[in-house]
N, C-alpha and C positions, 0 to 999 in steps of 0.2 A: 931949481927945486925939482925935486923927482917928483910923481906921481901919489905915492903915497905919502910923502911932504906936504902936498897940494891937498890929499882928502882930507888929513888929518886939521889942516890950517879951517877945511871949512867944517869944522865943529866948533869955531866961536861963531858960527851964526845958527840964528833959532829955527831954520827948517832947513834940508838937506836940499842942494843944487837941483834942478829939476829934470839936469839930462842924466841925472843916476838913474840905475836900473833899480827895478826894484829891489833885487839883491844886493847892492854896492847904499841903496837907501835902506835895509833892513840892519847891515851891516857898521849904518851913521847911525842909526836910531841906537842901536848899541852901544855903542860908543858914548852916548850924550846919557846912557842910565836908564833908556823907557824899555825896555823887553819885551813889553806889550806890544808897542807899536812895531819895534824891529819884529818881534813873530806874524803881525799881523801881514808884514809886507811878502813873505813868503808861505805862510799857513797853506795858502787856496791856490798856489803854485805845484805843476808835477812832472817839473824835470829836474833831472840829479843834480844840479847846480845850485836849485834852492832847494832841494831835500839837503844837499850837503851845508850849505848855511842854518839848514830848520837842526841840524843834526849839532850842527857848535850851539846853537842856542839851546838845547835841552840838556849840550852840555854844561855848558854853564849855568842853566839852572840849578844842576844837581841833578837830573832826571836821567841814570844813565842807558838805562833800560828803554827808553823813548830817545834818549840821544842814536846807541846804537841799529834802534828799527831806522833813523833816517841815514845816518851813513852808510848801514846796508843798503839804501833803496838810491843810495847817492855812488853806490859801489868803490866806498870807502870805508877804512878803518879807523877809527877812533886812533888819533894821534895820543904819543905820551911825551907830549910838551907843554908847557903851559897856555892857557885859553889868551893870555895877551901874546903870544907867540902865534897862533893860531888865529887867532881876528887879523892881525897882520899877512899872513901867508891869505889868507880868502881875500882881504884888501887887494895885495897886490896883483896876486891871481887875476881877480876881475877887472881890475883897471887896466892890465893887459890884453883881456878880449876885446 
């Protein structure tokens, strides 16, 4: 089982493994449907790594004008793929640092 087989497998359980980062845990909270909580795990975060996580979740809200102030500040472009294509790519992304 690959990496991201493995994060995905730990979404049947009710809180996110504890040696996730917080971005790889804001990225589970996503996944499970609380937006609140996946925002909260990077909100108060200011390096480009969770501006670029804060930057998919305002896309996904719909907020794109607040999506793209964090991709700028993550020194990225708003992709034009779909947002389950893009939680994937930040998935694997992270699970390889």
């Amino acid at each position: 089982m690959n990496r991201l087989e493995s994060f995905k497998k730990s979404l049947q359980f009710s809180t996110p493994e504890s040696h996730f980062s917080p971005i790889l845990k804001s990225l589970w909270f996503d996944a499970k449907g609380d937006w609140d909580m996946a925002h909260a795990q990077v909100d108060q975060l200011n390096d480009r790594d969770s501006a670029w996580v804060h930057a998919y979740l305002h896309r996904k809200e719909g907020d794109l004008w607040n999506a793209d102030y964090w991709y700028a500040r993550a020194k990225k472009s708003r992709p034009n793929f779909s947002l389950e294509q893009e939680w994937e790519s930040l998935v694997s992304y992270f699970l390889s640092e």
